[in-house]
N, C-alpha and C positions, 0 to 999 in steps of 0.2 A: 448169462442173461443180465442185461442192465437193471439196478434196482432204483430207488426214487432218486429225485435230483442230489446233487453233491453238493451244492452252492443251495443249499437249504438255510432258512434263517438261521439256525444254530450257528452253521456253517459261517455264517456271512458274520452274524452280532457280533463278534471277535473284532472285526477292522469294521465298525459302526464309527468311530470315530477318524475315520479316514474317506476323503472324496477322491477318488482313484477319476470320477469323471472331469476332474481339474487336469488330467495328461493328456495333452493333445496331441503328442507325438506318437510315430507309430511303430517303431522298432525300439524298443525297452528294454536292454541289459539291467538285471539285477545284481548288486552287490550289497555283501555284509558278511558277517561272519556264519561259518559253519558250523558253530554250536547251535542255530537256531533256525535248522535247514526246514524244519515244520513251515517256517514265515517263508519260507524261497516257494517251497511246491503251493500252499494254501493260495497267495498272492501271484502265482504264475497261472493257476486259476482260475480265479476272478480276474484279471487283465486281460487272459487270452476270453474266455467266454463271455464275461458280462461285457466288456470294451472293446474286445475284436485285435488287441493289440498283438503284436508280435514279440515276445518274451525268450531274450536268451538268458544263460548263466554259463556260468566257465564250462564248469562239467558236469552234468547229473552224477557220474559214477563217484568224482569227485566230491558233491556235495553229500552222497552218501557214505559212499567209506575210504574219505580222508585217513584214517590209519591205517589203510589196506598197501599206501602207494610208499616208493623210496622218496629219498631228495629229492634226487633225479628226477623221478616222474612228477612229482607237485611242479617242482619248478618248471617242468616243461607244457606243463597245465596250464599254468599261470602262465607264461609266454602266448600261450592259445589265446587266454583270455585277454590278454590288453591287446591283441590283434582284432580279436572280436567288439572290444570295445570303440574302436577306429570305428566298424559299420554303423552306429546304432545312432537314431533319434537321439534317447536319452538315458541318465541313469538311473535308475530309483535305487538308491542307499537305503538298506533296510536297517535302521540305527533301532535294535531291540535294548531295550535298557541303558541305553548309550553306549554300545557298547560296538564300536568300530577296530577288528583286527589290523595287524601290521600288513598283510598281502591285500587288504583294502584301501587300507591308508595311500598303499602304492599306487593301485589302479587309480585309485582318486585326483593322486599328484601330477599327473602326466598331463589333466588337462588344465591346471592351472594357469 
């Protein structure tokens, strides 16, 4: 059984200082780093429900247990993911503490 809303003030006061109604685009890849996968799911969220937007990331299973997978399999992740980044409106760089990884830095560089 569903219990009270999840996008509750508590919920939200966290990214108060962020106007998410400034993205006008409508397919929205997330990137940032995976130490601070709390910001990917909170912020996929409020995009998909308060803005109706459309929100990918590379991999859920990925964004949760990145030490679960080999080389191999990240890097084949990340192959996924700058393909998926080709479809999308835009990107929201989730920059927590300023703190941008090296397999973001990549996704980043392609569209320069």
């Amino acid at each position: 059984m569903l219990k009270e809303e999840r996008l509750n003030k508590n919920f939200l006061d966290e990214f108060q200082d962020y106007d998410f109604s400034k993205i006008k685009e409508n397919k929205i890849f997330l990137v940032g780093s995976m130490r601070f996968k709390d910001y990917f799911v909170k912020i996929e969220s409020i995009l998909q429900i308060n803005y109706k937007k459309l929100v990918e990331i590379c991999s859920v299973d990925g964004l949760l247990n990145k030490e679960r997978f080999s080389v191999e399999e990240w890097d084949k992740l990340q192959e996924v993911a700058l393909r998926k980044l080709h479809d999308q409106d835009a990107i929201l760089v989730l920059d927590v503490n300023k703190y941008i990884g090296i397999n973001q830095k990549k996704k980043l560089n392609i569209f320069k």
